[in-house]
C-alpha positions as CSV (number, residue, x, y, z in Angstrom):
1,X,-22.3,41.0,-29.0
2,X,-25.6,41.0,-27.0
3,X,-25.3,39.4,-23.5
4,X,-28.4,36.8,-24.8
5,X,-25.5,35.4,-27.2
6,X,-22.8,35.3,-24.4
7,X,-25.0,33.5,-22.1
8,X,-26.2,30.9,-24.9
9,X,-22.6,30.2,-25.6
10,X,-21.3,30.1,-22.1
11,X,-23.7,27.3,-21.5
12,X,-23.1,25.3,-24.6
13,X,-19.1,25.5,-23.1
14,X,-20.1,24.6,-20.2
15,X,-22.7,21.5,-20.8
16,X,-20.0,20.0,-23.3
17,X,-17.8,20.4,-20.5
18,X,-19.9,18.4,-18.2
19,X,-20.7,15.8,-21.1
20,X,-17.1,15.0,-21.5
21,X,-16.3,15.0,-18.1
22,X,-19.3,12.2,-18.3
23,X,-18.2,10.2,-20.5
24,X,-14.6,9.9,-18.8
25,X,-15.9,8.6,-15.6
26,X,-19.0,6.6,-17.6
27,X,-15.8,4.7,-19.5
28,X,-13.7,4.6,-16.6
29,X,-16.0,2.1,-15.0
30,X,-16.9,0.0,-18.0
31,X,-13.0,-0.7,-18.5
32,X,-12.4,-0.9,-14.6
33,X,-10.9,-4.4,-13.9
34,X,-11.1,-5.5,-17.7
35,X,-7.3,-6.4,-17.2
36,X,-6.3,-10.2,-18.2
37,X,-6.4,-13.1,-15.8
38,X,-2.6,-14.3,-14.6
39,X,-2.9,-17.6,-17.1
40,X,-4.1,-15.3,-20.0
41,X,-0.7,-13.4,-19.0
42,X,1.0,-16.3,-19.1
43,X,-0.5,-17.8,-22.0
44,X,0.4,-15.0,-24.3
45,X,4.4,-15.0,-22.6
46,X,4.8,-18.4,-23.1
47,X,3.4,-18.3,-27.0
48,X,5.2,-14.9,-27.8
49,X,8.4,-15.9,-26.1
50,X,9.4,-19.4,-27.4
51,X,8.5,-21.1,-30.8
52,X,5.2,-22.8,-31.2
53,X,7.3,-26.5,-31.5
54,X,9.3,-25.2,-28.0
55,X,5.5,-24.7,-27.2
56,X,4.7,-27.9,-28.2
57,X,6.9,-29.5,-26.1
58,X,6.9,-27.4,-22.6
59,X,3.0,-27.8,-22.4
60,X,3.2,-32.0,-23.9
61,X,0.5,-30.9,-26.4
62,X,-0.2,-33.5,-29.5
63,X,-0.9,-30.1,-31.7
64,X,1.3,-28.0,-33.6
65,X,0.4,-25.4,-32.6
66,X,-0.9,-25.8,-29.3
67,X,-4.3,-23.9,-29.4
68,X,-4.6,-20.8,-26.8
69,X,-6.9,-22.6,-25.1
70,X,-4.3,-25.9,-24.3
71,X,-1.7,-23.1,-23.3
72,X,-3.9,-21.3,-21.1
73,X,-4.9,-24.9,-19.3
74,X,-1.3,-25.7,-18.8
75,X,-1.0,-22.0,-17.4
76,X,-3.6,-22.4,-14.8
77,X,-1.9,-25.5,-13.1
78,X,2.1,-23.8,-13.9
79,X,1.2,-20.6,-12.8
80,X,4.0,-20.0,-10.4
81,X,7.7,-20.4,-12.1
82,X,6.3,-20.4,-15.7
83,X,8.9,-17.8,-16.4
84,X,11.7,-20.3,-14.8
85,X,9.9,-22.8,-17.3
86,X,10.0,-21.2,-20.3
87,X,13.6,-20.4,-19.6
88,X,13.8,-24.0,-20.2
89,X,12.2,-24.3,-23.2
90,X,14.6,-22.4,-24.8
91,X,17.0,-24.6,-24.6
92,X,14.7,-27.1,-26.7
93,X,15.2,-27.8,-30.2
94,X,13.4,-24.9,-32.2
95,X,12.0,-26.8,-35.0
96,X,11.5,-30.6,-35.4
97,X,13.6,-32.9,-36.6
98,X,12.9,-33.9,-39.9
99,X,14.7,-35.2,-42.8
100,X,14.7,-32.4,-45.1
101,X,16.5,-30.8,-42.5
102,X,19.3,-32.9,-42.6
103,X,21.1,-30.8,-44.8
């Protein structure tokens, strides 16, 4: 091997080495703080953790389903004890009454 071919391939090494190191810190800063807000947190607990009728009813919503964006509201003002809250909930009837469900 002739030393002009070492050198040529030591530096391609080394400037992809440098690119990638790049591009980790480039996309370390454009996903810094991209976390979610606390009533986005709580919006997706409160939807993934009780039924969308238990929903329905913890929040007072006239929808069924309540839209993100109504759960997400209700977060922003329950912020602190939602957990406590949606404890609660669970203890609500599941499904609404109707009368097919009699049976």
């Amino acid at each position: 091997m002739h030393p002009d071919q070492q050198i040529e391939k030591d530096f391609v090494a080394t400037m992809a080495t440098i690119f990638a190191i790049m591009l980790i810190i480039a996309l370390t800063y454009t996903f810094k703080g991209s976390t979610y807000s606390d009533a986005d947190a709580c919006a997706n607990r409160v939807r993934s953790a009780i039924s969308p009728y238990q929903v329905k009813q913890l929040i007072g919503s006239e929808q069924l389903p309540p839209s993100y964006a109504e759960v997400k509201a209700w977060c922003k003002v329950e912020l602190i004890g939602y957990e406590l809250k949606i404890d609660l909930a669970k203890t609500f009837p599941e499904f609404p009454r109707t009368p097919d469900m009699l049976y």
